[in-house]
N, C-alpha and C positions, 0 to 999 in steps of 0.2 A: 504494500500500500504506500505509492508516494503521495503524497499532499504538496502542492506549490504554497509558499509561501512567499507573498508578494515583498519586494524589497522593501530595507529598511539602511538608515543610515550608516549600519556596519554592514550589510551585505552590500553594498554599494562602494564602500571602501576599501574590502578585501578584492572586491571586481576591480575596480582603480588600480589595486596593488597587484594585480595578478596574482593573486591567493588560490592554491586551487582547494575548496572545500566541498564537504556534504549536508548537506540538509537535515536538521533531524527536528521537525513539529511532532510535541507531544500534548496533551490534554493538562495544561498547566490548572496545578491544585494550589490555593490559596495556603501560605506556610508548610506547603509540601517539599521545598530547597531543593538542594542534590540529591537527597535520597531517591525521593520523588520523580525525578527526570531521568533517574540512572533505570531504576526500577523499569517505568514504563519503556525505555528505549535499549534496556537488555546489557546494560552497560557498565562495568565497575567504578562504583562513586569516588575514587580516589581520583580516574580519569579525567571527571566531571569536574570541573573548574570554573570558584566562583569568582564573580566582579564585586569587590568590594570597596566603595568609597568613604574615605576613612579622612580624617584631616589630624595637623600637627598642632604643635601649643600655640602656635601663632594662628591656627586658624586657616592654614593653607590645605587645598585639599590636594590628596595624593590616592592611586587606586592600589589596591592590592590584590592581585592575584593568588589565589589559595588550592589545595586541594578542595573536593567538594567534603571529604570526609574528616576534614581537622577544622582550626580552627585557628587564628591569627593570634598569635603571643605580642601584644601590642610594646609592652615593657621590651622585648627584645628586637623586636621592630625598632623603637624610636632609639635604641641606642645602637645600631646596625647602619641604621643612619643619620647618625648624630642631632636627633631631636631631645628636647626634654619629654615630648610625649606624644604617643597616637590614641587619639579615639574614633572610633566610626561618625559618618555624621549623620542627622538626622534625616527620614526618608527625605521630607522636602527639600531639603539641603544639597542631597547628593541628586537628585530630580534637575534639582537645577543648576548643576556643577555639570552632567553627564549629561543630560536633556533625555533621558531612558528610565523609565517608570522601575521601580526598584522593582526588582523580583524578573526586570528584562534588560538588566544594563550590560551592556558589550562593552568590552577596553577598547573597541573596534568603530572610530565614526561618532566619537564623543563630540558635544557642543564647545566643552572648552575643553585645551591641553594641560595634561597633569602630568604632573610626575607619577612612573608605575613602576612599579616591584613586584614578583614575580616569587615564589616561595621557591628556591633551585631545584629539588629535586623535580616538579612538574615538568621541568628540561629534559629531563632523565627517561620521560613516557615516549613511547613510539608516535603515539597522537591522543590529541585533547580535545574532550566537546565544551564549548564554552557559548554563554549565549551569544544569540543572531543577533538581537537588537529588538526583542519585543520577548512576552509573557509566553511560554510555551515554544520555544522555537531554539535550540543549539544550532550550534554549526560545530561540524571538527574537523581539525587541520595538525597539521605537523607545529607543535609547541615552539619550532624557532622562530614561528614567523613572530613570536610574543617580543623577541630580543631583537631579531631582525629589520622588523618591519614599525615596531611599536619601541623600540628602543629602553625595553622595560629590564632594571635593572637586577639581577636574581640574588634573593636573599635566603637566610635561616631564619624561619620567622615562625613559622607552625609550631603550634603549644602543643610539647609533648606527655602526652597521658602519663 
């Protein structure tokens, strides 16, 4: 079963970049995350990679890339890259820093440029789904184009259980 999903401002910009990706629309569930999208598209949620906008003590926002199944050690973040501190920022906040309704934000075809980090071993995957740029919809592609093409910089950042 494919479904076409009509363009969105990161499937438009991996097109630009000559990205070559795949499609994967699934039935987006409200606080369903990675689990959720891995589950329904057969997929190991470690692969699953989320966007998340996050800002420093000054207020500047930066995005971070994660496994779908850990979860952002912010303490070892902000001093990985010489901040006093990271916090996520609020839905509206990152809405309007990404122009991408949280729960469909791409690192891909953002409204403004941020700085992005990247959790290193995600590098280390063969391929990554990460979303298209809307609620229900991944794309996955080969992880270099994260450092390549998005110039995102790869940390140790994942809070380890």
């Amino acid at each position: 079963m494919s479904r076409r999903v009509s363009e969105t401002p990161a499937t438009q910009w991996l097109r630009r970049h000559g990205v070559a990706f795949g499609e994967h629309p699934y039935d987006y569930v409200e606080h369903g995350g990675t689990r959720e999208s891995a589950r329904q598209l057969g997929v190991d949620e470690h692969a699953v990679v989320k966007t998340l906008v996050m800002q420093d003590d000054a207020g500047k926002p930066l995005v971070v890339l994660m496994h779908g199944d850990r979860s952002v050690s912010t303490k070892n973040l902000a001093r990985r890259i010489g901040r006093k501190g990271i916090e996520p920022c609020r839905p509206e906040v990152a809405q309007r820093h990404s122009g991408y309704l949280v729960g469909g934000t791409s690192p891909f075809g953002m409204r403004k440029a941020m700085p992005i980090v990247v959790e290193a071993s995600v590098l280390e995957l063969p391929r990554i789904w990460i979303n298209g740029g809307r609620r229900g919809y991944l794309v996955s592609l080969e992880p270099r184009v994260l450092v390549d093409l998005l110039g995102a910089q790869p940390v140790n950042c994942a809070l380890i259980d």
